[in-house]
C-alpha positions in Angstrom: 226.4 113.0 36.5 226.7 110.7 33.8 228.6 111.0 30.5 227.1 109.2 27.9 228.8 108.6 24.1 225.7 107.6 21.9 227.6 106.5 18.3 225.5 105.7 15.3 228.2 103.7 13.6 227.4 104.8 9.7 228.2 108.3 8.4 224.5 109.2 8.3 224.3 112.2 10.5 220.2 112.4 9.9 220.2 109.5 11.9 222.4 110.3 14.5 220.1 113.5 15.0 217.1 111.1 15.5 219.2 108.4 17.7 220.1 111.4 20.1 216.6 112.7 20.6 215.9 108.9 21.2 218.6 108.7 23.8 217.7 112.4 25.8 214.4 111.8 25.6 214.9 108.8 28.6 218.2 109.5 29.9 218.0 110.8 33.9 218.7 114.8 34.3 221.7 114.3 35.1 223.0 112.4 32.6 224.8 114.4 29.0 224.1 112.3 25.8 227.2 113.2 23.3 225.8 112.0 20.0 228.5 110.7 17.4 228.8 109.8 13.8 231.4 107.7 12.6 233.7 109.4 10.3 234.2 106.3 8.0 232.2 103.4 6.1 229.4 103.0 5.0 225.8 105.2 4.7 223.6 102.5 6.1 225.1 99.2 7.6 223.1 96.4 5.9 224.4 92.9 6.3 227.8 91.4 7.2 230.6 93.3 4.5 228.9 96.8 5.7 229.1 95.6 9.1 233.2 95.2 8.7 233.9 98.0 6.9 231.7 100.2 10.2 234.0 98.6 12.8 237.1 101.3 12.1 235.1 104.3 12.0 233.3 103.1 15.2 236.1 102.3 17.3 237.8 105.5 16.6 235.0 107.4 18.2 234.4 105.1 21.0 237.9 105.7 21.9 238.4 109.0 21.4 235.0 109.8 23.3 236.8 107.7 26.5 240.0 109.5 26.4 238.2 112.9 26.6 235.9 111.1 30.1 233.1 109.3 29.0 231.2 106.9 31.6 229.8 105.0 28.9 229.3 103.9 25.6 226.0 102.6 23.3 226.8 101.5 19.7 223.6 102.5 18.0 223.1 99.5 15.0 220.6 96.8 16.0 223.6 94.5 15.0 225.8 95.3 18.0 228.4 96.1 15.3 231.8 95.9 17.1 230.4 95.2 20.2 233.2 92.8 21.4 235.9 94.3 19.9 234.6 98.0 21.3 235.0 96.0 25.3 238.3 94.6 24.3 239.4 98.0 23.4 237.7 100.1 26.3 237.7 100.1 29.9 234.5 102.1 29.9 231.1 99.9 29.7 230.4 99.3 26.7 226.4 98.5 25.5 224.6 97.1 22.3 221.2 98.2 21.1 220.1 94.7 20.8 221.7 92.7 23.4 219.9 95.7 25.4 216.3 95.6 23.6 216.3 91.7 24.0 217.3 91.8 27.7 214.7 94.5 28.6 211.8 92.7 26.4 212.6 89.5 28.1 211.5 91.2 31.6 208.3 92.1 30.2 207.0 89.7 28.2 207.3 85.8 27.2 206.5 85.7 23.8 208.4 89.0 21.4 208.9 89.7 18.0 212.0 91.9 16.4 210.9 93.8 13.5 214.0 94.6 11.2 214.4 95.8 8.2 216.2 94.1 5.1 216.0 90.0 5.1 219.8 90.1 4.9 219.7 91.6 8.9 217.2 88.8 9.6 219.8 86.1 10.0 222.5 88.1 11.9 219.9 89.5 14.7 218.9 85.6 15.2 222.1 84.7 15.8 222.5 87.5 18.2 219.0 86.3 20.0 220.6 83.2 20.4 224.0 84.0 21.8 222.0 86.3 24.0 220.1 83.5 25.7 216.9 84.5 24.2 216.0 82.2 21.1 212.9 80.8 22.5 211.3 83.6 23.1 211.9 86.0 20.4 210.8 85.8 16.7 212.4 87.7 13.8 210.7 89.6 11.2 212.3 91.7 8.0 209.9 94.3 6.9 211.9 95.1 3.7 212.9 98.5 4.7 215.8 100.1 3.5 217.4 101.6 6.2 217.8 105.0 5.1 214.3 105.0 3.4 213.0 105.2 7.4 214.2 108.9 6.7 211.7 109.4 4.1 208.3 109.6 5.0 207.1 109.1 1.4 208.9 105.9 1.1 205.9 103.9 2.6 208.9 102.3 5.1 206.1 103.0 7.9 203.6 101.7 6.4 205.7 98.0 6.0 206.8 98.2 9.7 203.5 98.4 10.6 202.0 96.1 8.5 204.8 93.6 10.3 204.0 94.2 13.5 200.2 93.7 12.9 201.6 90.3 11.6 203.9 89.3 14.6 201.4 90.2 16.9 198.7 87.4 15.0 201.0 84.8 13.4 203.7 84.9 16.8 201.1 85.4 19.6 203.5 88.4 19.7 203.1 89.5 23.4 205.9 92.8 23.0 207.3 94.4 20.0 211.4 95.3 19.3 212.1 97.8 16.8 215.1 96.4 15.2 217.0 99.3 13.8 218.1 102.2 15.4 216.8 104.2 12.8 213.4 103.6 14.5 213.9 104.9 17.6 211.6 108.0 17.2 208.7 105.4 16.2 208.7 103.4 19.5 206.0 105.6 21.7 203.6 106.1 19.1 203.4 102.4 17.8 203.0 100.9 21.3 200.0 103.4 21.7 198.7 102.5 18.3 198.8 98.7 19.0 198.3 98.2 22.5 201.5 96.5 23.9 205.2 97.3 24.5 206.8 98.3 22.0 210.6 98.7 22.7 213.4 101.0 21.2 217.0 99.3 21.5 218.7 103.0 21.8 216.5 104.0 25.0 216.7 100.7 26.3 221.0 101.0 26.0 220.6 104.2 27.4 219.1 103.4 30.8 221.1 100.1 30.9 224.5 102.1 30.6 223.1 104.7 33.3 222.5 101.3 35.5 226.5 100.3 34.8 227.9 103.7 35.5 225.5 104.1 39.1 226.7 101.1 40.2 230.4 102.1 39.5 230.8 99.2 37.1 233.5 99.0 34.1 234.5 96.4 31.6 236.3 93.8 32.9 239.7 93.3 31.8 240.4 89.4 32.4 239.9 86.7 29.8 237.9 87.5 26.9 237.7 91.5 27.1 241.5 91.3 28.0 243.4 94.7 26.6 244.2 93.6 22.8 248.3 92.6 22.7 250.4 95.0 21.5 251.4 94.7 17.7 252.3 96.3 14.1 249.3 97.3 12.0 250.0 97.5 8.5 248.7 99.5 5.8 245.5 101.8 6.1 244.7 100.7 9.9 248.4 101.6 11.2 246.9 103.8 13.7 244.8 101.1 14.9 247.4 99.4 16.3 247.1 98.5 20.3 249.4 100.8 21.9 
């Protein structure tokens, strides 16, 4: 049996609701999703300052959820917000959204498109493709989507996701689809029936991928760049941040 920590890292707990029915809806039998929102920071992480100000808040619950025996961890923001600092911190493996989404699209297709939401994510998920090894395959699209607005179904945020994808799939040669916000998760099923090709939810995707890490007995290694963080005074507000 695996113990999985599935964290959205903003304080929306609407979307951790829909994250976690993401998440159980693939995970094996034997695995327990444990759904967690972060305590602290922003509503919606949109962009680099939200981004920052998500990092506390997420790390708290990542660590917390460890000490009380989780296998593994999936930080649920198409940004991999914290994911470094989350496997310097942890022992337990540790997965992103969209290092996941990328990796599992690249098995399945040449030629994909990320559909995101505000222009401002645009940039940061393109830099992620390309530290992930995958910038000549994937394209990146904004829809203009609020994040939050995916919540709303009056908001017409569906209606610009899909008009996206119709416009990857003929302007990219789009040959597989990656819903860029964890938001979307509940949307991934129903859009790859309504267009006729893979249409991929980072969440799931993270999901099966830590379920691979824990089978296979795997944790975080601890040499070089994930090293434990050195021991130190924090001042101020993060004091009980410190590295023990």
């Amino acid at each position: 049996m695996s113990r999985i920590l599935v964290v959205n890292p903003n304080t929306t707990t609407s979307m951790t609701l829909t994250i976690a029915a993401a998440a159980r809806l693939v995970a094996a039998g034997d695995t327990e999703i444990i759904p967690a929102t972060s305590a602290m920071g922003p509503a919606s992480i949109e962009g680099y300052y939200d981004e920052a100000f998500a990092l506390p808040g997420l790390l708290a619950e990542i660590a917390a959820a460890e000490r009380q025996g989780a296998d593994a961890a999936v930080i649920a923001c198409f940004d991999d917000t914290g994911l470094d600092a989350a496997r310097a911190m942890a022992h337990i493996p540790v997965v992103g959204i969209c290092e996941a989404a990328l990796a599992t699209a690249a098995m399945i297709a040449k030629r994909f498109t990320v559909v995101t939401t505000m222009e401002r994510s645009r940039v940061p998920i393109e830099e992620l493709a390309h530290r992930y090894g995958h910038a000549g395959k994937a394209r990146i699209r904004a829809a203009n989507i609020a994040v939050l607005a995916l919540e709303d179904p009056n908001s017409g945020a569906r209606d610009r996701l899909r008009n996206e994808i119709v416009r990857a799939i003929a302007e990219d040669s789009a040959e597989a689809i990656v819903l860029g916000c964890a938001g979307m998760a509940d949307l991934a099923h129903t859009l790859s029936l309504e267009f006729g090709l893979p249409v991929i939810d980072g969440v799931g995707a993270a999901v099966k991928q830590a379920e691979a890490l824990v089978a296979l007995g795997l944790r975080t290694s601890k040499r070089g760049a994930y090293a434990p963080p050195v021991p130190k005074a924090y001042m101020g507000a993060l004091s009980e941040f410190a590295p023990a």
